[in-house]
C-alpha positions in Angstrom: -8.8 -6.4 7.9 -12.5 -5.2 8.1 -14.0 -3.6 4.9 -13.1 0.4 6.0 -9.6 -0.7 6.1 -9.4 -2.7 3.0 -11.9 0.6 1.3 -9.0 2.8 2.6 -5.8 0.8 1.2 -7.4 0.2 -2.4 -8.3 3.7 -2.1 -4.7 5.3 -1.7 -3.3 2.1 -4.2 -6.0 3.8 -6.9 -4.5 7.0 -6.5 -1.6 6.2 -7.4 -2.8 5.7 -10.4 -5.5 7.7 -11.4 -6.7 10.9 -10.7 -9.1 10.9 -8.0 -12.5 12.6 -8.7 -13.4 13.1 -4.8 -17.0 14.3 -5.6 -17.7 11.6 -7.6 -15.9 9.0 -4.8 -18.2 10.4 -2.5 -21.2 9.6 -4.4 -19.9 6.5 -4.8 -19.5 5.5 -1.2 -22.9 7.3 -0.6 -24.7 4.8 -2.9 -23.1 2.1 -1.3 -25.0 2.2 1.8 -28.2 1.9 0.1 -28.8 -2.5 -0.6 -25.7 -4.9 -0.6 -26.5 -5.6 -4.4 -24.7 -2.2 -5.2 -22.0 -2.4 -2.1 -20.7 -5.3 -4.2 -20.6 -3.8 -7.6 -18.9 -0.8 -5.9 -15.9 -3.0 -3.8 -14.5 -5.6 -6.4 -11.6 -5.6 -4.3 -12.7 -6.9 -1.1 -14.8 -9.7 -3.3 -11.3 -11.0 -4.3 -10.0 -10.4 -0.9 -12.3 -12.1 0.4 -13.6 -15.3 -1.8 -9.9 -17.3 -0.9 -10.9 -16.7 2.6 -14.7 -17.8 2.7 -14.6 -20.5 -0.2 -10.7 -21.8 -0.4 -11.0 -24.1 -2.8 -11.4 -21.8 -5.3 -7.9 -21.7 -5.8 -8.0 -25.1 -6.7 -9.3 -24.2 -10.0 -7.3 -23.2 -13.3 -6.8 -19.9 -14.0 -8.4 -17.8 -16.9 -8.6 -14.4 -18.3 -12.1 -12.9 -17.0 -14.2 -10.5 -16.2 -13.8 -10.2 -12.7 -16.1 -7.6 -11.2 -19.5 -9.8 -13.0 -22.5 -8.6 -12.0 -25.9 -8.6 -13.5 -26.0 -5.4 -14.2 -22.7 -5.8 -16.4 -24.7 -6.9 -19.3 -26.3 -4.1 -22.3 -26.7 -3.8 -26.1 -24.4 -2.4 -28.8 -24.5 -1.7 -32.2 -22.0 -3.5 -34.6 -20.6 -2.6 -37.7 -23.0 -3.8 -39.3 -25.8 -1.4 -37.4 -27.2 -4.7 -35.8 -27.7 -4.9 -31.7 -25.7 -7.0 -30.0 -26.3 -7.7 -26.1 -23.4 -9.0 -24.1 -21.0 -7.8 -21.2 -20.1 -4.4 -21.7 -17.7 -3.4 -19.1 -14.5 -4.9 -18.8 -12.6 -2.6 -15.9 -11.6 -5.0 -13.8 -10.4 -7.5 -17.0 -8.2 -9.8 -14.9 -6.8 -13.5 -14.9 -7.8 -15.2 -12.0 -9.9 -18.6 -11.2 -11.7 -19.5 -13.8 -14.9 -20.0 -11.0 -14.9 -16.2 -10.1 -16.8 -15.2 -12.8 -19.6 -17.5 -12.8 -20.2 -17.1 -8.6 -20.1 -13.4 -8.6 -22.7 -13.4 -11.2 -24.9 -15.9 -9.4 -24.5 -14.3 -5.7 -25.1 -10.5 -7.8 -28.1 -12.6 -8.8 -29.0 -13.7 -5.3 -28.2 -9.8 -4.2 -30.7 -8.3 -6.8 -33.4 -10.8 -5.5 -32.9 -9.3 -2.1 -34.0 -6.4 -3.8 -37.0 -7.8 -5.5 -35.0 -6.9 -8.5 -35.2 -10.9 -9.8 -37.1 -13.5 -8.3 -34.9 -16.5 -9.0 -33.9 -19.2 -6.5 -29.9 -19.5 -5.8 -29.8 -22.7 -6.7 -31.8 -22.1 -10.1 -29.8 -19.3 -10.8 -26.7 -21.4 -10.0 -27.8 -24.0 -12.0 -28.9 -21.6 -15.3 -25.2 -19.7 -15.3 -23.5 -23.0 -15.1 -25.5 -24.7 -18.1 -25.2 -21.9 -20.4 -21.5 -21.5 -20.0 -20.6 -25.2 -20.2 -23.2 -25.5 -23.1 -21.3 -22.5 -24.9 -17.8 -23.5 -23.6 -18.3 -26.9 -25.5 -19.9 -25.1 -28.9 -17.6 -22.8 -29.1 -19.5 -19.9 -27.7 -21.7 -17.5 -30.4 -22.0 -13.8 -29.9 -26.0 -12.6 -29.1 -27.1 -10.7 -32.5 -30.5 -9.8 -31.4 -32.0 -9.7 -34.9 -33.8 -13.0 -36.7 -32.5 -15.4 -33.3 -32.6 -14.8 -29.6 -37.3 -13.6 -29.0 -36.8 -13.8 -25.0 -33.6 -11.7 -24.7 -34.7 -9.2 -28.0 -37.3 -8.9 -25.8 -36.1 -8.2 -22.4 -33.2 -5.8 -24.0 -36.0 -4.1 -26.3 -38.1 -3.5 -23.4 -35.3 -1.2 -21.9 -34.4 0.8 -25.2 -34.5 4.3 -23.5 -37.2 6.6 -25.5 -34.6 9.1 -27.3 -36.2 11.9 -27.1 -35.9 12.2 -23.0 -32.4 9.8 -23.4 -31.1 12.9 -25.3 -33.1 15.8 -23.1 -31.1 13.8 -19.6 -27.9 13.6 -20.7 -27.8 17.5 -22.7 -28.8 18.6 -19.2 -25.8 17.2 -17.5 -23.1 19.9 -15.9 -21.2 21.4 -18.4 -17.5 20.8 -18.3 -15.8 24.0 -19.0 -11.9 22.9 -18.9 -11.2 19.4 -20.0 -7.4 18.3 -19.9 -5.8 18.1 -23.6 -5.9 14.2 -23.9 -9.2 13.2 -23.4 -10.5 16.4 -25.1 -8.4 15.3 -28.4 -9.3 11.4 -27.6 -12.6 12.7 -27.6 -12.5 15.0 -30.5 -11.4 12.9 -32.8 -13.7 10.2 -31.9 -16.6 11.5 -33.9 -17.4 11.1 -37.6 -16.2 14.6 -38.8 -13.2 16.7 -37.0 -15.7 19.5 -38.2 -17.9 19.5 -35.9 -18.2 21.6 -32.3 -18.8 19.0 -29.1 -19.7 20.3 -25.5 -18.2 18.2 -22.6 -20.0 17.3 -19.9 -20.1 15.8 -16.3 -21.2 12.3 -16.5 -22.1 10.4 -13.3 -22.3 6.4 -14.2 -21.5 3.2 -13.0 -20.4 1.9 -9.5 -16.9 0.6 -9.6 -15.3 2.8 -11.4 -17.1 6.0 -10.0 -13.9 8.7 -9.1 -11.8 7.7 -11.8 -11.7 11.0 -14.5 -14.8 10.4 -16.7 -16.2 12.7 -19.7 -19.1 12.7 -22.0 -19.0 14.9 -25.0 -22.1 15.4 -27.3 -22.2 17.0 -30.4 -25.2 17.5 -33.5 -24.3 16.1 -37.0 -26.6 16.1 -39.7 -29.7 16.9 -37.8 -28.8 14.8 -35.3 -27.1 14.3 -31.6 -24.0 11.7 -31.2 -22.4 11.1 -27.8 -18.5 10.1 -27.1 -17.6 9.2 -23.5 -13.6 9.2 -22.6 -13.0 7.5 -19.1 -9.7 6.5 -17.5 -8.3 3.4 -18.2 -7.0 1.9 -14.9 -5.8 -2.0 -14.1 -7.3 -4.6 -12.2 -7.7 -4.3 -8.4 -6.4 -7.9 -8.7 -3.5 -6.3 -8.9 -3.9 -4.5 -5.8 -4.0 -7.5 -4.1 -0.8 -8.7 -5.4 0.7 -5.8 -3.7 2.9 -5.2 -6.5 4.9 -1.8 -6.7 4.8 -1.3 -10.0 1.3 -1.1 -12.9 1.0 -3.5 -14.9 -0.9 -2.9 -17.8 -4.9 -3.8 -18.0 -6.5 -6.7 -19.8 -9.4 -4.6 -20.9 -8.4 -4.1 -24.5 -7.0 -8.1 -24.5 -10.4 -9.1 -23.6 -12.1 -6.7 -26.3 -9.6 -8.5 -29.4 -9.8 -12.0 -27.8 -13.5 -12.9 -27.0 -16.4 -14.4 -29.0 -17.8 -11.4 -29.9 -19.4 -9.1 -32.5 -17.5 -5.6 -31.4 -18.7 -2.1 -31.5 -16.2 0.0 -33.8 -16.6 3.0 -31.4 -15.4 1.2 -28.7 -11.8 1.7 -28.2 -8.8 1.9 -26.1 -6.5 5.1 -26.5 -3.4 6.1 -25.2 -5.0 5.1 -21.2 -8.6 5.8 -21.9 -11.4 3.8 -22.5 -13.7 5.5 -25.6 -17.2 4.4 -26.3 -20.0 5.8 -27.6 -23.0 6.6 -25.8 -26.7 6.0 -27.0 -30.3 5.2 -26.5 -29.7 1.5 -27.5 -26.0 1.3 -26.6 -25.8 1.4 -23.0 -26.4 -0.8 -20.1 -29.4 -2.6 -18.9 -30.4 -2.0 -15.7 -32.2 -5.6 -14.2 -34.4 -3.7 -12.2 -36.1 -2.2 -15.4 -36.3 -5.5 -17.2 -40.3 -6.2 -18.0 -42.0 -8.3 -15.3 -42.8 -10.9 -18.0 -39.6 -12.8 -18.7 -38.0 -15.9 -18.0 -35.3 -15.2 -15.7 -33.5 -18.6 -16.1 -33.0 -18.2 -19.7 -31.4 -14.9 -18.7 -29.3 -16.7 -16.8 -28.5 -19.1 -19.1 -27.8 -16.5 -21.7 -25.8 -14.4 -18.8 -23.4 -17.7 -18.2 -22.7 -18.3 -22.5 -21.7 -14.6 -22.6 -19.2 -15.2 -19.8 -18.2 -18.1 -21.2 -17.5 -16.2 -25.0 -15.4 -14.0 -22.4 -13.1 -17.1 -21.2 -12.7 -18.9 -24.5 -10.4 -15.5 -25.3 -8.4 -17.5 -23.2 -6.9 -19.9 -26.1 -4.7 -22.0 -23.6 -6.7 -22.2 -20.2 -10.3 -22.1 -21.4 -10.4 -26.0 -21.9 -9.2 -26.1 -18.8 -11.6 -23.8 -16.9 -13.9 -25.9 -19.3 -12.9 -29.3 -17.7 -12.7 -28.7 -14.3 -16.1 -26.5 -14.3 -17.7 -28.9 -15.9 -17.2 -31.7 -13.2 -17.9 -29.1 -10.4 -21.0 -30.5 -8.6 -24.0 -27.6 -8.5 -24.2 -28.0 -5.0 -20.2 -26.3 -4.6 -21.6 -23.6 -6.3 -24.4 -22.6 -4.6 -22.5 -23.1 -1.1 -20.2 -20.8 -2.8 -22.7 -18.4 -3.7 -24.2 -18.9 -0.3 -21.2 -17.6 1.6 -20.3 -14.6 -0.7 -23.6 -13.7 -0.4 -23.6 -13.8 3.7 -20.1 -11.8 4.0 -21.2 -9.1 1.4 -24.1 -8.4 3.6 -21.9 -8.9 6.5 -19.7 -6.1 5.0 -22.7 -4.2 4.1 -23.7 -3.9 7.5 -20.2 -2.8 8.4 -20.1 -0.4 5.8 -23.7 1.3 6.5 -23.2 1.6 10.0 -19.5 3.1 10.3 -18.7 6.7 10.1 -17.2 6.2 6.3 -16.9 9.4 5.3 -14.1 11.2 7.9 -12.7 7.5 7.3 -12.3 7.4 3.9 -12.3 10.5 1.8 -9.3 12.5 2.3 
């Protein structure tokens, strides 16, 4: 099936499951047209549609819990509970177990993508060969979490660089719509998120993300002690791998498995409840966009450091990391960048599609 008619199944499978924000789903397909880089973080379900088809030996290899919608832009800071900033994956949507490859060659072709862009300037096969280096070095230490404080200059750097100033952090996101009628879940998820059930939060409408743009999203802000705090609730849906299985019935997602099981230093605010994922939103706890890193860095040790984090994501996986770690490890680079190659050529090819087609009488309805 061509990638309307694939849009337009995972779109009525979603429904079923969520409620459907249309404006917000529009937006999303909007954005899509605009560079192949963002087409793929918006359609995680045609990637694993179609990565059997175009590399089939994929399914050769063991499967793992992962990440599966990796991207580069999938990567920010958080505080722990200690107060210290942590950079790692922070979105875990599409938490899935699947071939323990996925992860690392949608991260390199997102790479590949955001050079298109002029976002990065990194060769494939570099790129390819920085991922793969830092998650077998990890996967055979063990794995570490990244506490940006007395270790890690180049990435402190490159994630300080894109700490948002807070005074026009705080300005953008109090002048968001205002949400007048929120349903009684998320407003009592959201509620009694915050440090004091004494305080008075305003809701608001929160436009984020790629992949998970449409699904019920809401961001409520409130002033404590001479200060502003931020909460955002957003439906918790499962994996479009599960789409693809064409199963009749949800099965629960892996997101919160992921968040318990990984090499990780955790934020304490971020938390699944009763369906919906609950994080808290600011300046330096947020994602990094890769097109605002600082021209001085050294991209390959952000890839490096990029292909450790995934692989403190798959040592969650107690019983099948050592054998993602195995069969990885003998994996010859040149597989991977042939992999990356052709993921690369059909997401543009899909791109292309996408731009030119008459989406919107296609797919929102």
């Amino acid at each position: 099936m061509n990638i309307l008619q694939s849009s337009m199944l995972y779109e009525s499978w979603l429904g079923e499951r969520a409620s459907i924000q249309r404006d917000d789903l529009q937006h999303k397909y909007e954005i899509m047209t605009e560079s192949p880089f963002i087409f793929l973080r918006g359609t995680f379900y045609r990637w694993m549609q179609q990565l059997p088809e175009k590399c089939p030996d994929v399914v050769k290899a063991p499967q793992t819990l992962a990440v599966g919608d990796l991207h580069v832009d999938n990567f920010g800071t958080w505080r722990d509970v200690e107060g210290r900033l942590v950079w790692g994956i922070n979105d875990f949507d599409e938490a899935c177990v699947t071939y323990c490859i996925n992860d690392l060659i949608r991260l390199a072709t997102s790479a590949a993508l955001a050079t298109e862009q002029n976002h990065l300037a990194i060769k494939v096969k570099d790129a390819c060969q920085a991922i793969t280096e830092g998650y077998l070095d990890a996967m055979g230490k063990g794995g570490y979490p990244f506490v940006l404080a007395e270790k890690h200059d180049k990435l402190r750097a490159m994630a300080f660089s894109d700490l948002r100033d807070s005074v026009r952090y705080w300005r953008k996101l109090c002048g968001l719509p205002v949400i007048t009628s929120v349903p009684p879940l998320p407003m009592r998820i959201l509620k009694e998120s915050f440090t004091s059930e004494e305080i008075n939060i305003t809701v608001y409408h929160r436009v984020a993300g790629v992949g998970s743009l449409g699904r019920p999203r809401y961001t409520a802000i409130a002033e404590w002690q001479g200060g502003l705090m931020a909460r955002e609730a957003k439906t918790l849906v499962e994996s479009a791998c599960n789409y693809l299985e064409k199963s009749s019935t949800a099965n629960p997602s892996l997101y919160s498995v992921i968040l318990k099981s990984a090499v990780r230093s955790l934020d304490p605010y971020f938390q699944i409840i009763s369906g919906w994922i609950v994080r808290r939103l600011a300046p330096d706890c947020s994602r990094i966009d890769i097109a605002s890193l600082p021209k001085d860095r050294d991209e390959l040790h952000l890839m490096y450091c990029m292909g450790w984090e995934t692989a403190n994501i798959h040592l969650g996986d107690k019983k099948n990391a050592p054998l993602a770690f195995e069969y990885i490890r003998h994996l010859p680079y040149s597989w991977m960048i042939s992999a990356v190659e052709k993921m690369t050529e059909d997401t543009i090819k899909d791109w292309k599609q996408w731009k030119a087609s008459d989406w919107e009488s296609s797919m929102i309805h």
